[in-house]
KEDRENTOR-615941 format. One record per residue (C-alpha): residue number from 1; x, y negated, z; residue in one letter. Coordinates in nm, 2 decimals. Layout:
+-----+--------+--------+--------+--------+
! num !     px !     py !     pz ! residu !
+-----+--------+--------+--------+--------+
! NUM !      X !      Y !      Z !      a !
...
+-----+--------+--------+--------+--------+
END
This chain:
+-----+--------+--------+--------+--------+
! num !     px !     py !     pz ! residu !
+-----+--------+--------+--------+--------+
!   1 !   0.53 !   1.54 !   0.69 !      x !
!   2 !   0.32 !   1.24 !   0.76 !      x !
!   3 !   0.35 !   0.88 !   0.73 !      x !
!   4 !   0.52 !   0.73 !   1.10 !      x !
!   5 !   0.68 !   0.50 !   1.20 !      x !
!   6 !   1.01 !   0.48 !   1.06 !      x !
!   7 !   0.92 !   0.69 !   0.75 !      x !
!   8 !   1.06 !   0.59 !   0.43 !      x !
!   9 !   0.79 !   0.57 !   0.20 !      x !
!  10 !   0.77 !   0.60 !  -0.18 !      x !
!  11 !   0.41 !   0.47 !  -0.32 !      x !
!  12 !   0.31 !   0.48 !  -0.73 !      x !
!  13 !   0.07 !   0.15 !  -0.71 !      x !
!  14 !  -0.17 !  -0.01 !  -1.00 !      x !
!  15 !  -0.34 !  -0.31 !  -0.97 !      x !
!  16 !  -0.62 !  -0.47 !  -1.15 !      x !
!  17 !  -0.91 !  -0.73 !  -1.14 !      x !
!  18 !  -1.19 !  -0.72 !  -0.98 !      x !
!  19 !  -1.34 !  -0.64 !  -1.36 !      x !
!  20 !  -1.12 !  -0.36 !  -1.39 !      x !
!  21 !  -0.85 !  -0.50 !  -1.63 !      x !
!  22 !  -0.51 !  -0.35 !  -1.57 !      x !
!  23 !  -0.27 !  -0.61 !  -1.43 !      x !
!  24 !   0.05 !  -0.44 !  -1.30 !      x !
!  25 !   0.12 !  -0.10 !  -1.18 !      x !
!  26 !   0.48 !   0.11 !  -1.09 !      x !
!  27 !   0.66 !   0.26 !  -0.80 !      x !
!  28 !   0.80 !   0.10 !  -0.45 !      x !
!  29 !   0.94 !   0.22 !  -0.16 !      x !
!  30 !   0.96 !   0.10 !   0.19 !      x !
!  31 !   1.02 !   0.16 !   0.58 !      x !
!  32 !   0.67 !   0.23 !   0.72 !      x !
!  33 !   0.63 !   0.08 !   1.02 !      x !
!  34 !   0.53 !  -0.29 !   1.11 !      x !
!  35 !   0.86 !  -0.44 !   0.93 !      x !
!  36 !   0.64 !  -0.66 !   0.70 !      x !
!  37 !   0.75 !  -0.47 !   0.38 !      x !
!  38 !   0.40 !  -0.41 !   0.23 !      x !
!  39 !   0.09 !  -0.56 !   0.30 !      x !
!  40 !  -0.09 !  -0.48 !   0.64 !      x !
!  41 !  -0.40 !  -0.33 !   0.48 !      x !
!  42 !  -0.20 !  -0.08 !   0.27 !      x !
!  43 !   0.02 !   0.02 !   0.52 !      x !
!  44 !  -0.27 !   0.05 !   0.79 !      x !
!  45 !  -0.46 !   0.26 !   0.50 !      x !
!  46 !  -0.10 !   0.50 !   0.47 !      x !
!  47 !  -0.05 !   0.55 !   0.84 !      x !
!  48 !  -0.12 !   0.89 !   0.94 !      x !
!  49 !  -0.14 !   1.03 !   0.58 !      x !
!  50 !   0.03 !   1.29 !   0.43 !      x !
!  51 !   0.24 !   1.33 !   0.10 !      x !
!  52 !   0.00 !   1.32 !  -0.20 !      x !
!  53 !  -0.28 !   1.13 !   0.00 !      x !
!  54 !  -0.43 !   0.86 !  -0.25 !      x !
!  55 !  -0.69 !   0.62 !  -0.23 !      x !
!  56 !  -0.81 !   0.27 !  -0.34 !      x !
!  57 !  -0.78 !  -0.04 !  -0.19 !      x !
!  58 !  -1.00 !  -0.42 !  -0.24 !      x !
!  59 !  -0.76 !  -0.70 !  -0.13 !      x !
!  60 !  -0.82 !  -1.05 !  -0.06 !      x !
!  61 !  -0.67 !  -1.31 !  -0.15 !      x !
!  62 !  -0.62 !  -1.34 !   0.24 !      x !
!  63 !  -0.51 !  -0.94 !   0.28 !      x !
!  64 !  -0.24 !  -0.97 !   0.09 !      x !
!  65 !  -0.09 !  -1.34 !   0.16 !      x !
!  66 !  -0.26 !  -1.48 !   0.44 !      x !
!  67 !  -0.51 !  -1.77 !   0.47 !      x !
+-----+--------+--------+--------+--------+
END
């Protein structure tokens, strides 16, 4: 099954600095689909994919809260 509209979704994130250091990681779920529940860029970056996909994002500052 892949990630539509509508889909609930269940994500294992990490996050770290731009230097690499570990800053906060776990697991979060949400309904994919334009609902503002996750940040644009991830949500653009799961649309389409399939369970197990992975991959590794670069926010801004600006991706993930706006200007």
């Amino acid at each position: 099954m892949n990630i539509t509209k509508d889909a609930a979704v269940t994500i294992s994130y990490k996050v770290t600095s731009p230097q690499g250091k570990p800053l906060d990681h776990g697991d979060m779920a949400y309904l994919h689909g334009g609902y503002e529940n996750i940040f644009p860029k991830v949500e653009a970056a799961l649309d389409g994919q399939a369970v197990g996909f992975s991959t590794t994002l670069q926010l801004s500052v600006e991706d993930a809260f706006g200007p």
